[in-house]
C-alpha positions as CSV (number, residue, x, y, z in Angstrom):
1,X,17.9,10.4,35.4
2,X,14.4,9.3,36.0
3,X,11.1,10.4,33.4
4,X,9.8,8.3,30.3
5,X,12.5,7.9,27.4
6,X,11.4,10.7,25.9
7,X,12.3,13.1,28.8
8,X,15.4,11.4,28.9
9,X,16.0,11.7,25.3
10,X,15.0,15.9,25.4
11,X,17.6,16.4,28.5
12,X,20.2,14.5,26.8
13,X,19.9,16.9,23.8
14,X,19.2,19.6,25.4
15,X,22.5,19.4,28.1
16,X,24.9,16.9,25.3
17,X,23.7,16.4,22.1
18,X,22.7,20.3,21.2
19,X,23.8,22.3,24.4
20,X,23.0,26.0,23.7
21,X,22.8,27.0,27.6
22,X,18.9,27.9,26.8
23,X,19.2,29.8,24.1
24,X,17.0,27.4,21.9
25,X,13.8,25.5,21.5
26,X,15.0,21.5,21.9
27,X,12.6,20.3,18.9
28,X,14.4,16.9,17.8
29,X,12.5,15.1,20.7
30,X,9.0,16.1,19.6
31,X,9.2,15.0,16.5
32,X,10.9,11.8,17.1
33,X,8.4,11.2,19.4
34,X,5.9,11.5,17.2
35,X,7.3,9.2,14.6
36,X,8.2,6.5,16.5
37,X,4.9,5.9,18.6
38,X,3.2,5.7,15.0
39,X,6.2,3.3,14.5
40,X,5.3,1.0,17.2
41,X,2.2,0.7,16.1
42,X,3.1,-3.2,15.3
43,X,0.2,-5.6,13.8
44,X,-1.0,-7.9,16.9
45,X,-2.3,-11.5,16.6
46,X,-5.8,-12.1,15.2
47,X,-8.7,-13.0,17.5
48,X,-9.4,-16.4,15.3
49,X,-8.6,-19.4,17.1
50,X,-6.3,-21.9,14.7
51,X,-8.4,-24.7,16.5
52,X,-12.3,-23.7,15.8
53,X,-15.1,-26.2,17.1
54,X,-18.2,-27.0,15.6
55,X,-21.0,-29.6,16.9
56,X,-20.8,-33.1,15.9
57,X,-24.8,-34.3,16.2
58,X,-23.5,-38.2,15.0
59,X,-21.5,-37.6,18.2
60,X,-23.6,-35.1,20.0
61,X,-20.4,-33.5,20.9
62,X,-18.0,-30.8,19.8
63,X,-15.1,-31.5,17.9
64,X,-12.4,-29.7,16.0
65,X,-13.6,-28.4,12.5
66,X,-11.8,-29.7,9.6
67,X,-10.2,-26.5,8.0
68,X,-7.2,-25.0,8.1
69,X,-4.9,-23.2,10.7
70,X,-5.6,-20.2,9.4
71,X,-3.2,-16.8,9.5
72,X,-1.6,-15.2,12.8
73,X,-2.1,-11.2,12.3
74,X,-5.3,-11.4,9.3
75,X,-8.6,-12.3,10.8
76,X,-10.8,-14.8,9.3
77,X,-14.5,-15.5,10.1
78,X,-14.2,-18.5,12.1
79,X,-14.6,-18.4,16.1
80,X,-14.1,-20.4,18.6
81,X,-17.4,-22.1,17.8
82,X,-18.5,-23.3,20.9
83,X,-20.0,-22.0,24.0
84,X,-17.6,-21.5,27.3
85,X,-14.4,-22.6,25.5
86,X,-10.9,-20.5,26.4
87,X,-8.6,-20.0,23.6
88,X,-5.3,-18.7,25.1
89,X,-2.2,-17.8,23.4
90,X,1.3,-15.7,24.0
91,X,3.3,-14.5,21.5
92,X,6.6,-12.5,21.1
93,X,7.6,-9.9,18.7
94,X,11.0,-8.3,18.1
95,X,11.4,-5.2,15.6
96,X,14.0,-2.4,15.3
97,X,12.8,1.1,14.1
98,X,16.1,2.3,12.3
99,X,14.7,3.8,9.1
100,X,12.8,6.7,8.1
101,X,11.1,6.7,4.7
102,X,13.4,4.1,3.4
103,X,16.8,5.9,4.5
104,X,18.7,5.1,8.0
105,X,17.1,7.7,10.2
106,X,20.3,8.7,12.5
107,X,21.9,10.5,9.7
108,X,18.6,12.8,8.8
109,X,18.5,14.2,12.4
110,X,20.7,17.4,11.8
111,X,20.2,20.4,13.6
112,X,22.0,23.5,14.1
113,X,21.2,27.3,15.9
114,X,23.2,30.5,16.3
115,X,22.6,34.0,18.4
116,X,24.3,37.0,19.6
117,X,23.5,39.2,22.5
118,X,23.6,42.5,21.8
119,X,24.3,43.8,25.2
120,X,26.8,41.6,25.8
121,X,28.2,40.4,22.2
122,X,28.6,37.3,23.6
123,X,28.0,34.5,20.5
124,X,26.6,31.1,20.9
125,X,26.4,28.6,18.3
126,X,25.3,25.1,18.9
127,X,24.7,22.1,16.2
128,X,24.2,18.4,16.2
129,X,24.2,15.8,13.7
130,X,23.1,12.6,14.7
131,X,24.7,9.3,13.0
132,X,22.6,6.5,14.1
133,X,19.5,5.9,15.7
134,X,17.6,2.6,16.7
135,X,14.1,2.1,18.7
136,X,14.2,-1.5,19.7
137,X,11.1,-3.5,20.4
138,X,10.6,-6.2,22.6
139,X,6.8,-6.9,22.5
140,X,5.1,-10.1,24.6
141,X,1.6,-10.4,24.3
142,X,-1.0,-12.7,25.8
143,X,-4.6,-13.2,24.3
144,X,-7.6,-14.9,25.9
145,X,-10.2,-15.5,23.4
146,X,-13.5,-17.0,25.1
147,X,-17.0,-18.3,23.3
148,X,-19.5,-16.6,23.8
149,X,-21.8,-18.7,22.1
150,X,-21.0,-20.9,18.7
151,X,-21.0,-17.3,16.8
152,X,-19.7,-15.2,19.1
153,X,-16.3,-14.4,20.8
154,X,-14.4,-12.2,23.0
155,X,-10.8,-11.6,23.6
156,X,-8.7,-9.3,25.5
157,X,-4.9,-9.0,24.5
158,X,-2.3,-7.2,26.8
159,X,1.0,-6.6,26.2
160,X,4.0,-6.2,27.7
161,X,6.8,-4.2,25.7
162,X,10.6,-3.6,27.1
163,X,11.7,-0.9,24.7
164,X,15.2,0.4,24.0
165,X,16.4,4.1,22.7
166,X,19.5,4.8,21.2
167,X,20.6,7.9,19.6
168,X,24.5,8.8,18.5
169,X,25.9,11.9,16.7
170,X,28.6,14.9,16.8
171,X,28.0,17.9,18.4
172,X,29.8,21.1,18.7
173,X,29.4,24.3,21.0
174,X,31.1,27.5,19.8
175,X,31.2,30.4,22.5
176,X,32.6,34.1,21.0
177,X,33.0,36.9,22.5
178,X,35.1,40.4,22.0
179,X,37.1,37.9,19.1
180,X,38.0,34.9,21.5
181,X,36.2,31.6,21.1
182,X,36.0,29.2,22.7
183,X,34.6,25.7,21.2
184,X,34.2,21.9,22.0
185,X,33.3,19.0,19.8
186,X,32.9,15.6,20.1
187,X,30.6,12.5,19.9
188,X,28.1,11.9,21.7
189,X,25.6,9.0,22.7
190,X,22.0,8.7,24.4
191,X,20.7,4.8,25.3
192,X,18.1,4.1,27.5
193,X,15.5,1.3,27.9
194,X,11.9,1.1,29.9
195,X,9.5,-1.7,30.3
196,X,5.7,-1.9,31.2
197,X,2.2,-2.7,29.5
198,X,1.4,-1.6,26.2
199,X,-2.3,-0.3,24.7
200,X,-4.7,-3.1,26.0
201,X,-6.8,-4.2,23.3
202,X,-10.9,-5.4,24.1
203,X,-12.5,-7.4,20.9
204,X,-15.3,-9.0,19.9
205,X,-16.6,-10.5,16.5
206,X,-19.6,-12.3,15.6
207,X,-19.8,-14.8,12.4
208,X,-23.4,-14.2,11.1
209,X,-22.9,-15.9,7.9
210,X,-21.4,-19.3,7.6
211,X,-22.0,-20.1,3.8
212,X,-19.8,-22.7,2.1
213,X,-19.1,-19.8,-0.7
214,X,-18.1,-17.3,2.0
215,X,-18.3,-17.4,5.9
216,X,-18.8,-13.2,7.2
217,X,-18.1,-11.8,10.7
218,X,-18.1,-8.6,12.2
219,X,-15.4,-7.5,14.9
220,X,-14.6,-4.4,16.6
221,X,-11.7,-3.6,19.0
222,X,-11.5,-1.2,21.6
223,X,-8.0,0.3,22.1
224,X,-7.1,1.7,25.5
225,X,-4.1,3.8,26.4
226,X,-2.8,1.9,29.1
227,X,0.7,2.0,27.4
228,X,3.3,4.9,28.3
229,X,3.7,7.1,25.3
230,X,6.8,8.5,26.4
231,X,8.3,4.9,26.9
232,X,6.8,4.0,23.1
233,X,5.1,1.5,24.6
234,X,1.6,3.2,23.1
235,X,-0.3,5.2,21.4
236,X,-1.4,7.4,23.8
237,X,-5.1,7.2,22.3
238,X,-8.3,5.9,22.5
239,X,-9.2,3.9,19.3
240,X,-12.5,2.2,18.3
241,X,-11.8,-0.2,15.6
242,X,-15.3,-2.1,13.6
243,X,-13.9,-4.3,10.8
244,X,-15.9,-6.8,8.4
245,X,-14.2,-10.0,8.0
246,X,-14.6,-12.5,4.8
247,X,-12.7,-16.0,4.9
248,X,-13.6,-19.0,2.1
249,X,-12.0,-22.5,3.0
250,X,-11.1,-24.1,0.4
251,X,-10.5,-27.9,1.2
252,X,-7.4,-27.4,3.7
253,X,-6.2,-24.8,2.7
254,X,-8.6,-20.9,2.6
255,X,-8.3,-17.2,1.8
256,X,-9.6,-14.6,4.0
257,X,-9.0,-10.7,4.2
258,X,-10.4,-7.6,6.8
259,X,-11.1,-4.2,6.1
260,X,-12.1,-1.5,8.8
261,X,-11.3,1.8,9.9
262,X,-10.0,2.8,13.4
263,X,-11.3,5.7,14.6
264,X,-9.6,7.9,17.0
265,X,-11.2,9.6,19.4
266,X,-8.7,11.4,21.0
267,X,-6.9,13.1,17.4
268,X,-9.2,12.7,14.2
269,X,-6.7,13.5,12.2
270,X,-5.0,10.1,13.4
271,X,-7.5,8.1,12.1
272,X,-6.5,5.1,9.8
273,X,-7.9,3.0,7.0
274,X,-6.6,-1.0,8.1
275,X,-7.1,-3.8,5.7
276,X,-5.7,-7.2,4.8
277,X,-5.4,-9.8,2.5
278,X,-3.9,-13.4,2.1
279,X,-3.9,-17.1,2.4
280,X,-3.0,-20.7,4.4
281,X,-1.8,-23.0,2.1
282,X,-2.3,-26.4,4.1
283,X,-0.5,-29.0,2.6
284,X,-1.0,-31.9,5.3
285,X,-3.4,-31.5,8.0
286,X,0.0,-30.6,10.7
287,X,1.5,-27.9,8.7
288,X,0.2,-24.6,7.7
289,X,2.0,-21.8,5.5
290,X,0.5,-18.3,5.9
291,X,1.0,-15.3,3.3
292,X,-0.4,-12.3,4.3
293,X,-0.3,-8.2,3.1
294,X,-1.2,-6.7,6.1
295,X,-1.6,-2.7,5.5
296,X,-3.0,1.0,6.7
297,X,-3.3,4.2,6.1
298,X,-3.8,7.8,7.4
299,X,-6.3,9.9,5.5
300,X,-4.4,13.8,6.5
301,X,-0.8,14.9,7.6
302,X,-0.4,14.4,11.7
303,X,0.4,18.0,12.9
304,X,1.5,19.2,15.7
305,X,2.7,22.4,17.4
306,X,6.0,22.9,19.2
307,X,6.5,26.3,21.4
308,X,8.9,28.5,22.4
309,X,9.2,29.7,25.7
310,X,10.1,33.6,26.0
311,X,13.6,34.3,25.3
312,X,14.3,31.2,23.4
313,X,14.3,30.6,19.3
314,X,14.2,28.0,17.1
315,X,17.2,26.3,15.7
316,X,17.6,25.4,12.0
317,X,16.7,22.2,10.8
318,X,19.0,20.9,8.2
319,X,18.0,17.2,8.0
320,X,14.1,16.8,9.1
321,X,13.1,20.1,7.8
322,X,10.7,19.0,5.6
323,X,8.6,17.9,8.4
324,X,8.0,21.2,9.6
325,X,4.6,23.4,8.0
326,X,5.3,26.7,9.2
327,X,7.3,28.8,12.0
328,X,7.3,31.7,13.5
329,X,9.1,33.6,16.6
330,X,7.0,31.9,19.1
331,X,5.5,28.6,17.3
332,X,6.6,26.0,14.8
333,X,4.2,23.7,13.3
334,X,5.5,20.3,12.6
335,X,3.5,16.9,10.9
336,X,3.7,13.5,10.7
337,X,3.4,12.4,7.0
338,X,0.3,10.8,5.8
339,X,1.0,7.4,5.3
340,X,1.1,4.0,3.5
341,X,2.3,0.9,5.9
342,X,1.9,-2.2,3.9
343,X,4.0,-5.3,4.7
344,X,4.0,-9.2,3.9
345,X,3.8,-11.3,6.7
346,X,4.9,-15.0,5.8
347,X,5.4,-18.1,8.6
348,X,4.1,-21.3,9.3
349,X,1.8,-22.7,11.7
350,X,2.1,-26.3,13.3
351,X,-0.3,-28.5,15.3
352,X,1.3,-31.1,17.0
353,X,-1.2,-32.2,19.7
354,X,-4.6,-31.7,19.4
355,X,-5.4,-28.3,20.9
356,X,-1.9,-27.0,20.6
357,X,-0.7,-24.8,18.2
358,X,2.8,-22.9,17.3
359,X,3.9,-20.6,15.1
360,X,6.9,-18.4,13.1
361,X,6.1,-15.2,11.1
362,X,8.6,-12.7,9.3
363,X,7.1,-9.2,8.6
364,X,8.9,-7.5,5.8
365,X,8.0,-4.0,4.6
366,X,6.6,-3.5,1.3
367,X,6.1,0.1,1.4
368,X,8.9,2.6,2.9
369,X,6.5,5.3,4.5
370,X,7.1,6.3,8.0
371,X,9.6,5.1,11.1
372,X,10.1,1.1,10.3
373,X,12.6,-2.4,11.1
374,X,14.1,-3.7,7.9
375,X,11.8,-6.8,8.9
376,X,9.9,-7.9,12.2
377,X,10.2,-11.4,13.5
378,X,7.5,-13.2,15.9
379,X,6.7,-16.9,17.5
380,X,3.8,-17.7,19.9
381,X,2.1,-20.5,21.0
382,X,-2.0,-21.0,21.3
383,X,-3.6,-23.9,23.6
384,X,-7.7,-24.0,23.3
385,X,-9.7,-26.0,26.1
């Protein structure tokens, strides 16, 4: 069947997973839907370069600054530091959305409806109870960071996301009519995949103070929603992120941390708090380790209104129930909870030639709000020139 995941997901329910011949609203897509594009929502690699320049005037050339590699998702004040120079880096990041507020999600999709027609007295009772459920991630990005001036940098970071949708459970259909019944039960499975380009992200920041004590920098990133939001590969929103940016070197090694809000101008109530905090730990001038708490948060509950077309009710929610606000015969108002995402991000960071960089990061969560992976892994490489 061709359409986005998620119109594959809602047929597969709709005909399989809860058949009930039209009888019923199909309201398990909506809602996972809405969770797992806040879900995907994965942190992206920072705009600073792990190679910054500065101008040598013994030399009268520029040369790479002596600090350290610096952190992979956190920005930090330094840029690029000179005028016309490329930064360019890929990266790939795997994660696999299986839990929902700390507890395996397949089991807490549980649904179940039942009506008689009166002129017929024909009964129809449908339910489904799903057993497992997985939103795999498959996200390669590549960044272009280019100087501006020795303060000033821009970068544009697209991804490219191959996602993959699996949802199992039992179903059963009971048809009764005049007291013969007629029922079938069994499992059932959905999997699907889809690949394309994710939200493309336009950012700039400018370093306006570049005191020993503390260097400062202003960024703000422009989210577009070139990502498919059926396919998970998105937001679906346009997002205008300003940030302020600290970062202290201290000999090799520094401490650095962000905190901003990104606005949403397509839903408000999606707005979100984003903030960091951590340090590189340099030990020798090759080898870098990074810890990092990268976190946001919403401000309100994400709500959302499902319909029901004439002739059709809404089924009974037995395991997501306490996302819904309110129903009634022809609307049911469903939310997104406000939420807490906080995780530590820890890696290292290598330089084995001059302008080349690698790295390694594990994202574990620290907080259990909302669709998440038991952990996130990501490499990447950088080259400046």
């Amino acid at each position: 069947m061709a359409g986005s995941l998620a119109e594959r997901l809602h047929h597969f329910i709709d005909t399989r997973g809860f058949p009930t011949f039209g009888e019923f609203v199909e309201v398990v897509t909506p809602v996972v839907e809405r969770l797992a594009v806040r879900g995907i929502d994965f942190p992206v690699t920072a705009t600073s370069p792990a190679v910054s320049y500065r101008f040598n005037f013994d030399t009268g050339a520029f040369e790479p600054a002596p600090a350290s590699l610096g952190p992979v998702f956190v920005e930090r004040a330094e840029t690029v530091g000179q005028k016309g120079r490329f930064d360019l880096g890929v990266s790939y990041l795997y994660a696999n959305l299986t839990e929902f507020d700390g507890k395996a999600f397949g089991p807490q999709i549980v649904t179940a409806g039942k009506r008689e027609d009166p002129a017929t007295g024909l009964q129809v009772a449908s339910a489904f109870a799903g057993t497992r459920f997985s939103v795999a991630s498959h996200v390669t990005s590549f960044s272009a960071t280019y100087g501006l001036s020795e303060r000033w940098d821009v970068n544009l970071l697209v991804p490219l996301v191959a996602t993959s949708l699996t949802l199992a459970g039992n179903s059963a259909t009971i048809l009764a009519v005049g007291g013969r019944e007629v029922s079938a039960r069994g499992a059932e499975r959905f999997e699907g995949s889809a690949f394309g380009v994710g939200d493309v992200l336009l950012r700039t920041k400018y370093r306006f103070r570049d005191d020993p004590s503390a260097k400062l920098a202003g960024a703000l990133t422009l989210r577009l929603p070139s990502g498919n939001e059926g396919d998970f590969h998105g937001l679906g929103d346009v997002t205008v992120y300003p940030a302020a940016v600290v970062s202290r070197p201290i000999r090799t090694h520094d401490v650095h941390g962000s905190l901003g809000v990104e606005l949403n101008a397509d839903d408000l109530q999606r707005t979100r708090a984003r903030y960091a905090i951590g340090t590189t730990l340099q030990p020798v001038a090759k080898l870098a380790v990074l810890l990092d708490v990268i976190g946001s948060s919403s401000f309100v509950d994400d709500r959302f209104v499902i319909r029901a077309p004439a002739g059709q009710l809404f089924p009974e929610f037995s395991g997501l129930q306490d996302l819904v606000a309110s129903r009634s015969a022809q609307r049911l108002v469903a939310f997104v909870p406000r939420s807490d995402v906080v995780d530590f991000a820890f890696g290292i960071r290598v330089n084995p030639l001059k302008t080349a960089v690698a790295f390694a990061t594990a994202i574990v969560p620290i907080t259990k709000d909302g669709l998440r992976a038991e952990a996130i892994g990501s490499a990447g490489v950088e080259v400046s020139f």
